[in-house]
PDB file as gemmi writes it, atoms N, CA and C in Angstrom:
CRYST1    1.000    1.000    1.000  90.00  90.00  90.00 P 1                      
ATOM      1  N   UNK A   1     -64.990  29.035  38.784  1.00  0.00           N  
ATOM      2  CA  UNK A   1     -63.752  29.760  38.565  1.00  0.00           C  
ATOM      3  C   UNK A   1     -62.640  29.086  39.344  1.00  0.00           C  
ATOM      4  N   UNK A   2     -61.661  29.012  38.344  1.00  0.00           N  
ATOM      5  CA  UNK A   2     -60.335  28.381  39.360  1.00  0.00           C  
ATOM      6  C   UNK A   2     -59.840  29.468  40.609  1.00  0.00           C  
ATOM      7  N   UNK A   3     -58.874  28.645  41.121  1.00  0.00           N  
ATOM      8  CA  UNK A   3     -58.162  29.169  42.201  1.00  0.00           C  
ATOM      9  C   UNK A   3     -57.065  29.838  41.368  1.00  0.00           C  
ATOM     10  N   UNK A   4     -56.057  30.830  42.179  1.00  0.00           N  
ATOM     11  CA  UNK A   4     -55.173  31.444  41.334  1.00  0.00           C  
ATOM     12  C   UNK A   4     -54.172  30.737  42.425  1.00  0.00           C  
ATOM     13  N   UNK A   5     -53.054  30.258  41.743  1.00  0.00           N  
ATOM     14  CA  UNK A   5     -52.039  29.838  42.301  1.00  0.00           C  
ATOM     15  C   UNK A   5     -50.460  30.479  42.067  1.00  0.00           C  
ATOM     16  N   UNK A   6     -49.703  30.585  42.436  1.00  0.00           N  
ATOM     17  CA  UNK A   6     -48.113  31.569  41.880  1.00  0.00           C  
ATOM     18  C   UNK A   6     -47.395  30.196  41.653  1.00  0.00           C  
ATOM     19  N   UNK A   7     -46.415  30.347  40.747  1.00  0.00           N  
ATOM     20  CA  UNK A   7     -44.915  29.486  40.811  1.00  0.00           C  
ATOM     21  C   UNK A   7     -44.447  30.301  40.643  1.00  0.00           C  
ATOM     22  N   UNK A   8     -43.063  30.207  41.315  1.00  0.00           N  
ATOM     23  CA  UNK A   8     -41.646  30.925  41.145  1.00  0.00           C  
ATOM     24  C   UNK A   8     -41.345  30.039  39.732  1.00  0.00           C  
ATOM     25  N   UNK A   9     -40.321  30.714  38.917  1.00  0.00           N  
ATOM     26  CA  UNK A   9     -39.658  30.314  38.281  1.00  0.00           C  
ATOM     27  C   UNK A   9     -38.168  31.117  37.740  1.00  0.00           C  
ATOM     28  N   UNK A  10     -37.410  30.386  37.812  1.00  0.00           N  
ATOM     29  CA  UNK A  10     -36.320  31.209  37.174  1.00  0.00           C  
ATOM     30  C   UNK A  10     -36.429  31.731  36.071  1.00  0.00           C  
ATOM     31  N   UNK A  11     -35.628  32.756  36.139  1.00  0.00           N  
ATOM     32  CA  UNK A  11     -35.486  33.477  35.189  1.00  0.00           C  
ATOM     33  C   UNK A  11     -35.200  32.908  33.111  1.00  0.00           C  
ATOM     34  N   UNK A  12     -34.456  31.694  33.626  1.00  0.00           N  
ATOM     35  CA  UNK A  12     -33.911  30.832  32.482  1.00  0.00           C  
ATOM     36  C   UNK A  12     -34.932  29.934  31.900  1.00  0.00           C  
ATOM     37  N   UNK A  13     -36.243  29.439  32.989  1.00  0.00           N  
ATOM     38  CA  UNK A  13     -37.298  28.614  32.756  1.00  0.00           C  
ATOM     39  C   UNK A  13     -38.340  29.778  32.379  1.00  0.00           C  
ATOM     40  N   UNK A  14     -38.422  30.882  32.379  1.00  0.00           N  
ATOM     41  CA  UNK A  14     -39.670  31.238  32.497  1.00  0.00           C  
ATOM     42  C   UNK A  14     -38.800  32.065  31.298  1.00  0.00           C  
ATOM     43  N   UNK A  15     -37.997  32.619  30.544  1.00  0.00           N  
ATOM     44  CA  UNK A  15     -37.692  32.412  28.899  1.00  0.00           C  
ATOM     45  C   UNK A  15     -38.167  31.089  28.084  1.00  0.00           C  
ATOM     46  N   UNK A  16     -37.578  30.277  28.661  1.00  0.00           N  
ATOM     47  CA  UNK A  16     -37.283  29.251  28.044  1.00  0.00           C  
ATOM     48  C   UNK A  16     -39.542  28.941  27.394  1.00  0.00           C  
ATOM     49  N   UNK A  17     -40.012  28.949  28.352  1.00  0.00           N  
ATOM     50  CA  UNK A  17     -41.214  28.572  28.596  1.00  0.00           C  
ATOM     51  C   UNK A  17     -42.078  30.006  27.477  1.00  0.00           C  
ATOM     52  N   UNK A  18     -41.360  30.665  27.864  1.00  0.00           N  
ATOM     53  CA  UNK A  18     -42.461  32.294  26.551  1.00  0.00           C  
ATOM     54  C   UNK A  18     -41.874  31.553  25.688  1.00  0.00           C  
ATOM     55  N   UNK A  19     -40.631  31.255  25.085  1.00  0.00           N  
ATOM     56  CA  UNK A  19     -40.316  31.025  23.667  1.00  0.00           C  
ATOM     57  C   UNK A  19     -40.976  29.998  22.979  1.00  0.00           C  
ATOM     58  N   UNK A  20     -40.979  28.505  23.866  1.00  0.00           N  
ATOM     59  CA  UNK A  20     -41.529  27.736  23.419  1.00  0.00           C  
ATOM     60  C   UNK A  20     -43.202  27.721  23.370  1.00  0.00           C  
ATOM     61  N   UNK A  21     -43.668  28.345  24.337  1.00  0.00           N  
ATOM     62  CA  UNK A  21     -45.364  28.698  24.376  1.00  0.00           C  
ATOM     63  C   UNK A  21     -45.720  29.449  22.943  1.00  0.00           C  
ATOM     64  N   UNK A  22     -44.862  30.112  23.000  1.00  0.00           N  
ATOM     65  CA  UNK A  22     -44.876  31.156  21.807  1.00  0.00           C  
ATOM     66  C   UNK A  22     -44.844  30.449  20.100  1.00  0.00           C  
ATOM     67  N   UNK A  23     -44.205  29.196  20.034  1.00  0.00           N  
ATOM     68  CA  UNK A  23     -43.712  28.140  19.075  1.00  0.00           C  
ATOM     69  C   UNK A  23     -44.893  27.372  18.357  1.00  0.00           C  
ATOM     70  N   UNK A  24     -45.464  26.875  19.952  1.00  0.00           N  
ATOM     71  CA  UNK A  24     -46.691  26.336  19.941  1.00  0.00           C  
ATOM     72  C   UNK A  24     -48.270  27.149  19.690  1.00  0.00           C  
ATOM     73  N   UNK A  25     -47.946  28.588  19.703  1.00  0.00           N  
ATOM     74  CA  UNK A  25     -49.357  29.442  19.777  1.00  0.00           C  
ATOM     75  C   UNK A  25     -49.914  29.541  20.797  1.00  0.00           C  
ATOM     76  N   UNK A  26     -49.299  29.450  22.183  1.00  0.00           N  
ATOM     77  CA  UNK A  26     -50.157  29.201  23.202  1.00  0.00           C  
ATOM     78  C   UNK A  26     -49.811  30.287  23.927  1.00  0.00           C  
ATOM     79  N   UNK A  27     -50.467  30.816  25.027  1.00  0.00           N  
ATOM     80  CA  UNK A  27     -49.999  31.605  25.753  1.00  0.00           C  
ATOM     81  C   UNK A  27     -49.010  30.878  26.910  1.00  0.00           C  
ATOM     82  N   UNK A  28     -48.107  31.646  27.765  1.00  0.00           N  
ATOM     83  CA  UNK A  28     -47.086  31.057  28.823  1.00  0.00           C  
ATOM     84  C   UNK A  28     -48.211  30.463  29.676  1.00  0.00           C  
ATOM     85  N   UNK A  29     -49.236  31.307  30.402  1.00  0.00           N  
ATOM     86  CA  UNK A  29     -50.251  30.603  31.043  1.00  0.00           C  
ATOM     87  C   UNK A  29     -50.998  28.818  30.647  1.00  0.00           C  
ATOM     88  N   UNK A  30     -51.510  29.023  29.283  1.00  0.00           N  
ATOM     89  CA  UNK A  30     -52.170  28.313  28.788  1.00  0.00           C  
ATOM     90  C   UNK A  30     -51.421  26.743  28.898  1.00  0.00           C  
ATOM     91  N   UNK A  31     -50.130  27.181  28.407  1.00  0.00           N  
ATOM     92  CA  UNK A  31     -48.778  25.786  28.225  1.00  0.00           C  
ATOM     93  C   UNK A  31     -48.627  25.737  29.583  1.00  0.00           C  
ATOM     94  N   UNK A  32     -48.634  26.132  30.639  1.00  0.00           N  
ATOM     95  CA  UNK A  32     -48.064  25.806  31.881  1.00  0.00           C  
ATOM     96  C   UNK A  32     -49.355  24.710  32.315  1.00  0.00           C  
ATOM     97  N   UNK A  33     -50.482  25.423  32.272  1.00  0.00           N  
ATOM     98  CA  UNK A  33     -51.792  24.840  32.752  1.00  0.00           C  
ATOM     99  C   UNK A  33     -51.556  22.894  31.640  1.00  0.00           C  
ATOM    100  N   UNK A  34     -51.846  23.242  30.816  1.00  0.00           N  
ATOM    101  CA  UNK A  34     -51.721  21.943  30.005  1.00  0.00           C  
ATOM    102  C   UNK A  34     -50.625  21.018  30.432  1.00  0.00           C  
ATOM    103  N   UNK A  35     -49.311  21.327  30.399  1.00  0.00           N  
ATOM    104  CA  UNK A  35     -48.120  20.685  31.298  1.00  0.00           C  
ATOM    105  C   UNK A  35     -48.608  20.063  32.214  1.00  0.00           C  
ATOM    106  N   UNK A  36     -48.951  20.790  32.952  1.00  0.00           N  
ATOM    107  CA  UNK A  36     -49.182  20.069  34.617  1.00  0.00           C  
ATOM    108  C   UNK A  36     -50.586  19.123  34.603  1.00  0.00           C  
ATOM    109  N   UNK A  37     -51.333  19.514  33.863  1.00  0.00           N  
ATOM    110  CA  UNK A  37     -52.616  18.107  33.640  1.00  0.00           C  
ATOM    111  C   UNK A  37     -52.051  17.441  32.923  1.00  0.00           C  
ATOM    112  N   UNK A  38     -51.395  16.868  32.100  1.00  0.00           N  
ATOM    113  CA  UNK A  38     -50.576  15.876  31.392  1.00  0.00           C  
ATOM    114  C   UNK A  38     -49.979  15.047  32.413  1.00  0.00           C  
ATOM    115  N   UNK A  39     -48.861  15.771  33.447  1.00  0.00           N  
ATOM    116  CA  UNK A  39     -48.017  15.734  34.197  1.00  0.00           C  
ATOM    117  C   UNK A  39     -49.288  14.489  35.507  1.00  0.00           C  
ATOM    118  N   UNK A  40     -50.335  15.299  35.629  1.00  0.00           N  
ATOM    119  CA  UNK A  40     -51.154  14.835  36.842  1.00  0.00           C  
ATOM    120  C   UNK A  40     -52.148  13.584  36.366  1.00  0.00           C  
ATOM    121  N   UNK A  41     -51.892  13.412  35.177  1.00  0.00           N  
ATOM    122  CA  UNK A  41     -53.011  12.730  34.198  1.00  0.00           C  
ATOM    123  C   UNK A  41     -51.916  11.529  34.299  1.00  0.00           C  
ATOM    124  N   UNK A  42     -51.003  11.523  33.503  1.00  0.00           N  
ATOM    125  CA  UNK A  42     -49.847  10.713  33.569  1.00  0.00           C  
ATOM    126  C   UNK A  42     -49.625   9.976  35.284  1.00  0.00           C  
ATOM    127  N   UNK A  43     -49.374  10.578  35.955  1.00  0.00           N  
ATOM    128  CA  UNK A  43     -48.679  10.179  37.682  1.00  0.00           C  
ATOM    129  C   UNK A  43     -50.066   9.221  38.286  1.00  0.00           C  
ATOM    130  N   UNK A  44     -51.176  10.166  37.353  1.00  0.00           N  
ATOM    131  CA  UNK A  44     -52.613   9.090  38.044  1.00  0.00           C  
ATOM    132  C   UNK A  44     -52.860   8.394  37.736  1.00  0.00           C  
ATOM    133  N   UNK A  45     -52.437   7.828  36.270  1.00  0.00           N  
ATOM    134  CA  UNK A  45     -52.422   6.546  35.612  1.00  0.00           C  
ATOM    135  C   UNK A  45     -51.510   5.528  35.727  1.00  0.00           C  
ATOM    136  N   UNK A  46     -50.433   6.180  36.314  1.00  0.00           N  
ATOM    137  CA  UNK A  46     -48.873   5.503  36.636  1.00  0.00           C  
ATOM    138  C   UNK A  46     -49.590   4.625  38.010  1.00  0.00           C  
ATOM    139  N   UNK A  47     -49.873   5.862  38.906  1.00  0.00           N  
ATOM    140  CA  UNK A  47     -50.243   5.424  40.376  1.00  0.00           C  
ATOM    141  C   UNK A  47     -51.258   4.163  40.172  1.00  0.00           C  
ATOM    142  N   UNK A  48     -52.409   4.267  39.318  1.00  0.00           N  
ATOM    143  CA  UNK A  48     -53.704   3.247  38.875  1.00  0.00           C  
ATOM    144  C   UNK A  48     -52.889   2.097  38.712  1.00  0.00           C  
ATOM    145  N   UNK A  49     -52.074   1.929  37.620  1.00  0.00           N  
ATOM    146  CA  UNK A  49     -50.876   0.979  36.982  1.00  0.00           C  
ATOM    147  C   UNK A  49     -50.331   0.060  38.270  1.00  0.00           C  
ATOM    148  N   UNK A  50     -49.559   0.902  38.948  1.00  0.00           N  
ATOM    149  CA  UNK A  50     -48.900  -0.323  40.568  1.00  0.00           C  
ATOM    150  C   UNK A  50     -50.328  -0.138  41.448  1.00  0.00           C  
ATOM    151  N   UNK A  51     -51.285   0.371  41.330  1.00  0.00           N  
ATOM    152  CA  UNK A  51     -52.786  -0.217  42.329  1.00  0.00           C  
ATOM    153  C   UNK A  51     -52.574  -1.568  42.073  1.00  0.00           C  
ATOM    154  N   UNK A  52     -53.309  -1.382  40.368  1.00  0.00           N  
ATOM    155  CA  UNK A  52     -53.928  -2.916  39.828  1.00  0.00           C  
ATOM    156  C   UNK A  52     -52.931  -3.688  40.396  1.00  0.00           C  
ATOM    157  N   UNK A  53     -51.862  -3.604  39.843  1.00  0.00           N  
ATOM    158  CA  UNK A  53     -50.407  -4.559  40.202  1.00  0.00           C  
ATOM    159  C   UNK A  53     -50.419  -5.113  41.382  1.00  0.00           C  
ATOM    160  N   UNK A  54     -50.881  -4.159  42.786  1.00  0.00           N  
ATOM    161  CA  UNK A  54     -50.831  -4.506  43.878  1.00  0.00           C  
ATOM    162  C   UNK A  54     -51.764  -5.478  44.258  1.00  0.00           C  
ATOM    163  N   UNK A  55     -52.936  -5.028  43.671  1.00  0.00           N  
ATOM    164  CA  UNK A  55     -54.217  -6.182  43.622  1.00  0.00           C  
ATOM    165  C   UNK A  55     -54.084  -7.452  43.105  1.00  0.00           C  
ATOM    166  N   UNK A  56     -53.532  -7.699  42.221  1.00  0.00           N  
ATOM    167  CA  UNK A  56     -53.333  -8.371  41.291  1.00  0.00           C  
ATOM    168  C   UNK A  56     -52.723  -9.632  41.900  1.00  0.00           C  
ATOM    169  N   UNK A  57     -51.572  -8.917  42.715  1.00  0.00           N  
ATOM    170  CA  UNK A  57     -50.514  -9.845  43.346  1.00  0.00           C  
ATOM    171  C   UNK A  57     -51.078 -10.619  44.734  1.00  0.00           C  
ATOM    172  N   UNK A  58     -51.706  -9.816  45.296  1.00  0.00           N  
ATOM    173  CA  UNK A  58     -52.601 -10.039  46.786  1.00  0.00           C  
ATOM    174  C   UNK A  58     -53.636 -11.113  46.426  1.00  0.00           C  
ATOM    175  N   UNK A  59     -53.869 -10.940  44.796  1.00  0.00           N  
ATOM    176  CA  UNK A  59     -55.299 -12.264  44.643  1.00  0.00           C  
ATOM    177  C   UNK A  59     -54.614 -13.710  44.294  1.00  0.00           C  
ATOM    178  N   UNK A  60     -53.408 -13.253  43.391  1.00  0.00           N  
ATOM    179  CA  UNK A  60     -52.722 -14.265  43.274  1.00  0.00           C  
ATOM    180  C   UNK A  60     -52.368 -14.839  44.768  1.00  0.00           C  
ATOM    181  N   UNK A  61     -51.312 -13.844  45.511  1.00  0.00           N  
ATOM    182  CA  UNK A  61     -50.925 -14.814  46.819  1.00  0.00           C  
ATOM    183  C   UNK A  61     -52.512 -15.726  47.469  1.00  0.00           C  
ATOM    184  N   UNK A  62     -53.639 -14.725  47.594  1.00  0.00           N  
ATOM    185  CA  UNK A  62     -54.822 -15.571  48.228  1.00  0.00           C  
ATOM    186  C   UNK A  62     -55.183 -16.739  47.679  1.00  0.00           C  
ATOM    187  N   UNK A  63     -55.526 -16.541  46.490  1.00  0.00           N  
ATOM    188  CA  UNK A  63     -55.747 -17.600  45.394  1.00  0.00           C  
ATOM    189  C   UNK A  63     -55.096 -18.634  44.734  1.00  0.00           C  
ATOM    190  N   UNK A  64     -53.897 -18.418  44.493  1.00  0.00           N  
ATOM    191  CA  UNK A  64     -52.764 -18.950  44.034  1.00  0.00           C  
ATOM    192  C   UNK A  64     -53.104 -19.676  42.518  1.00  0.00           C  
ATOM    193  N   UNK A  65     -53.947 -18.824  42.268  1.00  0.00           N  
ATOM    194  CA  UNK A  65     -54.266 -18.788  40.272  1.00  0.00           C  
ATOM    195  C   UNK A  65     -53.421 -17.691  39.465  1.00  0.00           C  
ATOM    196  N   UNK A  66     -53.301 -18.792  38.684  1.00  0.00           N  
ATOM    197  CA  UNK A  66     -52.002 -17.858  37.774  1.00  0.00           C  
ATOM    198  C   UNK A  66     -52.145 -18.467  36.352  1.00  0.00           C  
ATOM    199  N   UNK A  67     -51.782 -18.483  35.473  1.00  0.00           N  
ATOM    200  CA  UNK A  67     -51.429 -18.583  34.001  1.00  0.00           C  
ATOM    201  C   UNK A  67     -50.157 -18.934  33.666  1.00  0.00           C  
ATOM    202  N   UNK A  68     -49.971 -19.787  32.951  1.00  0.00           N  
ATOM    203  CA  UNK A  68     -48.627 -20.182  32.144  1.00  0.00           C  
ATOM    204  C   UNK A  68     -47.975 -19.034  31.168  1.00  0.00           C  
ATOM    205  N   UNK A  69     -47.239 -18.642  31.722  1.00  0.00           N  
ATOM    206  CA  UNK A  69     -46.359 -17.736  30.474  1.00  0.00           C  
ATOM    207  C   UNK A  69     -46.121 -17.867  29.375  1.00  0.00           C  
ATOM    208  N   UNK A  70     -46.150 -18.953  28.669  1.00  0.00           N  
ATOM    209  CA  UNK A  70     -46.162 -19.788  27.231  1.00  0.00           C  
ATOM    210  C   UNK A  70     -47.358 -19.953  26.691  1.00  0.00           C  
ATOM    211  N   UNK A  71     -48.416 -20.070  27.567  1.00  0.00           N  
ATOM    212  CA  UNK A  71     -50.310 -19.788  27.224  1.00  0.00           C  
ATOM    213  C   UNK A  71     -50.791 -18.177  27.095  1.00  0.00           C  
ATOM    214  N   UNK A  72     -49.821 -17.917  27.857  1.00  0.00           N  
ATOM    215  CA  UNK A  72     -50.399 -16.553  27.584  1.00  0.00           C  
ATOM    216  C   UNK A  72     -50.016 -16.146  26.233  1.00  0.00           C  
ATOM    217  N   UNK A  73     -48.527 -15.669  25.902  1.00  0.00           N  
ATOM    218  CA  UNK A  73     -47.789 -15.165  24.731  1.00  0.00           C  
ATOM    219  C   UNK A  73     -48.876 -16.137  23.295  1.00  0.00           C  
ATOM    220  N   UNK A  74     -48.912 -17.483  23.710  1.00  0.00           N  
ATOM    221  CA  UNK A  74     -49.315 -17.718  22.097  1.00  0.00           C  
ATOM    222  C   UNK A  74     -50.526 -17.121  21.889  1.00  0.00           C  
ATOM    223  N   UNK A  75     -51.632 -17.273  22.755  1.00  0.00           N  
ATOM    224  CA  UNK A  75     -52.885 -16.351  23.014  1.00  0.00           C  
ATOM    225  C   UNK A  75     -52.350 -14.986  22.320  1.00  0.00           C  
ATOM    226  N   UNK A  76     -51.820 -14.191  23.055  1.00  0.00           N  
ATOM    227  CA  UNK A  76     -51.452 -13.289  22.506  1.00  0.00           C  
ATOM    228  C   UNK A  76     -50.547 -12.906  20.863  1.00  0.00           C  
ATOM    229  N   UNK A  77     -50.070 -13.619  20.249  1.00  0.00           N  
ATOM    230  CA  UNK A  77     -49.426 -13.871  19.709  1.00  0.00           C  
ATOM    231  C   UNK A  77     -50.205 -13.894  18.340  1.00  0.00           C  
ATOM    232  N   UNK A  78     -51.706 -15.521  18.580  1.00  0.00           N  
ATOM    233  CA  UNK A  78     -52.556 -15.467  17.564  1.00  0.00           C  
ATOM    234  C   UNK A  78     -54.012 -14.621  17.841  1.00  0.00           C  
ATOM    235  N   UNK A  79     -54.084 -13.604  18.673  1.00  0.00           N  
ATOM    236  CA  UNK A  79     -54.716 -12.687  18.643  1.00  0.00           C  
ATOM    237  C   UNK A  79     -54.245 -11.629  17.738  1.00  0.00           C  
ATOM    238  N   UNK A  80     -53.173 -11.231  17.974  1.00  0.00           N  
ATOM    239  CA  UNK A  80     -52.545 -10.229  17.204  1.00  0.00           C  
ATOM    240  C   UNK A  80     -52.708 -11.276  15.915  1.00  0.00           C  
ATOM    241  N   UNK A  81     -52.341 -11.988  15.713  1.00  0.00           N  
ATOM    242  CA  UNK A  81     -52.430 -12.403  14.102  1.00  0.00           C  
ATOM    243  C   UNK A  81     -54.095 -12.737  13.280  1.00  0.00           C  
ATOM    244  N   UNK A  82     -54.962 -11.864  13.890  1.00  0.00           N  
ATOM    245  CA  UNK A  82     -56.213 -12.218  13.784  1.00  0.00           C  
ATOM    246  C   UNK A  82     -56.860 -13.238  13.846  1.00  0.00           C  
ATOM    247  N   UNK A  83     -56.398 -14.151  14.730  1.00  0.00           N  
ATOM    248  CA  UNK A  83     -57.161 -15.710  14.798  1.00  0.00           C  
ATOM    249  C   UNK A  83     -58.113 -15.508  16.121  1.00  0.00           C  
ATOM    250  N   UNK A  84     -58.735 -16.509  16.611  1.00  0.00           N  
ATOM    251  CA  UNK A  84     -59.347 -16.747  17.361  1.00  0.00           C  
ATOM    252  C   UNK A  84     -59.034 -17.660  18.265  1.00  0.00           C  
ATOM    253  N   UNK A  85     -57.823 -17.672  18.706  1.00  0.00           N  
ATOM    254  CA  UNK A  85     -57.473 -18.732  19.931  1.00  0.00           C  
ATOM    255  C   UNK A  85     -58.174 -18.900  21.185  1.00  0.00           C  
ATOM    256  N   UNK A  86     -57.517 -20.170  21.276  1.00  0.00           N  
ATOM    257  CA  UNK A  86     -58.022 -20.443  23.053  1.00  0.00           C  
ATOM    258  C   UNK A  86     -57.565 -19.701  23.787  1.00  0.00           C  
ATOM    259  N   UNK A  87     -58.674 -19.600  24.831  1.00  0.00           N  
ATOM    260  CA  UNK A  87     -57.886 -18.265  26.037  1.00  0.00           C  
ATOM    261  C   UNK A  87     -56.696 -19.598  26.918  1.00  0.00           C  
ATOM    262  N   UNK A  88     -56.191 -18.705  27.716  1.00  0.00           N  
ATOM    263  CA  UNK A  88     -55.519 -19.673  28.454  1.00  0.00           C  
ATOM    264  C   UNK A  88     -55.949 -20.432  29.751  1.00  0.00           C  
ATOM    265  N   UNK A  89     -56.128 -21.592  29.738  1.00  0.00           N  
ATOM    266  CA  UNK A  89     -56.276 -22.226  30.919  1.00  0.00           C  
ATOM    267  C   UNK A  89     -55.709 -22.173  32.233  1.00  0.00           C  
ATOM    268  N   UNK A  90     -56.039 -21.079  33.363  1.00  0.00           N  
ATOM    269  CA  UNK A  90     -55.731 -21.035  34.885  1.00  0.00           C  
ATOM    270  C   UNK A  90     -55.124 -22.284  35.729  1.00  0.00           C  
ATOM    271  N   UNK A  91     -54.164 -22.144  35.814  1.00  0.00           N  
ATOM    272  CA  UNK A  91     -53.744 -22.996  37.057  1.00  0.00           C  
ATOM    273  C   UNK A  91     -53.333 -22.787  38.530  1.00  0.00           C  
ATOM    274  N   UNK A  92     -53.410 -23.390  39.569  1.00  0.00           N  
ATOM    275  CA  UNK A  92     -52.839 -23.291  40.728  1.00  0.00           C  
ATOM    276  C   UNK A  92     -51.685 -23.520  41.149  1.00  0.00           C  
ATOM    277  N   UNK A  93     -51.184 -22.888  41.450  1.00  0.00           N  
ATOM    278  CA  UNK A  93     -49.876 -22.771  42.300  1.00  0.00           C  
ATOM    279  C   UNK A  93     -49.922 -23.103  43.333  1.00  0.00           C  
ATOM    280  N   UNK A  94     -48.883 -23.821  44.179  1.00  0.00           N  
ATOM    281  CA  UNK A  94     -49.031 -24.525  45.189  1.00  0.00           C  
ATOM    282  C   UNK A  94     -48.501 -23.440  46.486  1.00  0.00           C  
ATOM    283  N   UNK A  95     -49.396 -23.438  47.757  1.00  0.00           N  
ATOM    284  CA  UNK A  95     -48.960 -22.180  48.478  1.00  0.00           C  
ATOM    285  C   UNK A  95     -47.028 -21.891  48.981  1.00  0.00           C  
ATOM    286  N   UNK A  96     -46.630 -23.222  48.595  1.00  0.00           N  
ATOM    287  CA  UNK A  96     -45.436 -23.206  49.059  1.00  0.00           C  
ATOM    288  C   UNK A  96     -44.758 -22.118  48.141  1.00  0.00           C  
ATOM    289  N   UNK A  97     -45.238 -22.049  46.851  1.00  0.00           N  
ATOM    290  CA  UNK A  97     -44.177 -21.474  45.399  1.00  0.00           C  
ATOM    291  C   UNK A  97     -44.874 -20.168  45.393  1.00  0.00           C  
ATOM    292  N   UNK A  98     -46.042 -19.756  45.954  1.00  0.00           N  
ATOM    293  CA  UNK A  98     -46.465 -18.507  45.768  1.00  0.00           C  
ATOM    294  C   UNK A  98     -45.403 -17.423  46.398  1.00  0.00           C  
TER     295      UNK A  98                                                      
END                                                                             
């Protein structure tokens, strides 16, 4: 069983929120609950999103392997066009340019 939690809400949001709950078939409860897991689902995937990013960048600075921007896109480019391209060939960056 969940926890019971309160929000305040104004008077103008908590219309606003029966009418549209009401639009949708849902109860005010039901739409609030769904909102906020969207809301927490979203921010945790956002947050995951700049992790990787952060990782990403830390292996590059260690490593100083990276990909050509012009290898990547055509890769990408004749993937999307259903071919079977070459992946792109990794190169090093020199620690000075990292």
């Amino acid at each position: 069983m969940a926890d019971t939690t309160s929000i305040k809400l104004s008077d103008d949001l908590k219309e606003r929120l029966g009418k549209v709950a009401q639009r949708v078939e849902q109860t005010p409860h039901a739409y609030m609950v769904q909102a906020i897991s969207e809301k927490v689902d979203r921010d945790e995937r956002r947050q995951s999103f700049w992790d990787e990013g952060r990782k990403a960048l830390e292996e590059y600075k260690r490593t100083g392997i990276a990909y050509r921007h012009e290898d990547v896109m055509r890769y990408m480019m004749e993937k999307l066009a259903g071919k079977k391209p070459r992946k792109p060939k990794p190169i090093r960056v020199q620690k000075t340019r990292r």
